[in-house]
C-alpha positions in Angstrom: 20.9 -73.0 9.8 18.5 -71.4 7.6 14.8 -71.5 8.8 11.9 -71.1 6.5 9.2 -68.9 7.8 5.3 -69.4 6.2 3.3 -66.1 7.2 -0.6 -65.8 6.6 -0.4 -62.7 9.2 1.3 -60.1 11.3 0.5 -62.5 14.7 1.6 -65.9 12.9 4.5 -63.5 11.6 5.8 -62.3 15.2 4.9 -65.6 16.5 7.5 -67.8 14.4 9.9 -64.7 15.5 9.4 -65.5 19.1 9.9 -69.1 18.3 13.6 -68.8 16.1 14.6 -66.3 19.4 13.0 -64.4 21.7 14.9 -61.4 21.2 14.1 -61.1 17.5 10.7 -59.1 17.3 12.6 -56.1 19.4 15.5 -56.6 16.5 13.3 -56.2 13.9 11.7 -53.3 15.6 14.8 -51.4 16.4 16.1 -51.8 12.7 13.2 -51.1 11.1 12.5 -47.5 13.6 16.3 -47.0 12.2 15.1 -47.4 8.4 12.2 -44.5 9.6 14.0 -41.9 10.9 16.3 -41.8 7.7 13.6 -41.9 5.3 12.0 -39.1 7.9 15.6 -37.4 7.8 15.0 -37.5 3.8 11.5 -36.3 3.4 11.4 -34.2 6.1 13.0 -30.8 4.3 10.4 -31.1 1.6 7.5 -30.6 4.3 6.3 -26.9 5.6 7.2 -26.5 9.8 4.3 -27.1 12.3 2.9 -28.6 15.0 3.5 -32.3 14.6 1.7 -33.6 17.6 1.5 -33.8 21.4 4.5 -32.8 23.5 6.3 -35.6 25.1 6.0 -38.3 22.3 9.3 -39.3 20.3 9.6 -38.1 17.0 9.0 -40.7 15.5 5.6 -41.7 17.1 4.4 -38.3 16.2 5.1 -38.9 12.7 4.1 -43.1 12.4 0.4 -41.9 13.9 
């Protein structure tokens, strides 16, 4: 079964998610924090050491703001 999503925004866009399966915005967030840490993996040699933010926050929060 293929099912056509129409998105206007990020709510309507997570919304039809929720309504194909409930599980699917937490997929979608899980592959695309995947995707981020290997571009982070890539760029991250190119950048000088430093304080990147607040102990205790994942590494990817620090960088995603």
């Amino acid at each position: 079964m293929v099912a056509k999503i129409h998105v206007s925004g990020l709510r309507e866009f997570q919304a039809q998610l929720r309504a194909m399966d409930a599980g699917l915005p937490r997929q979608l967030r899980l592959a695309l924090n995947a995707a981020a840490e290997e571009i982070i993996d890539y760029a991250e040699p190119g950048f000088p050491a430093g304080p990147v933010g607040p102990p205790g926050r994942s590494r990817l929060a620090r960088r995603s703001g």
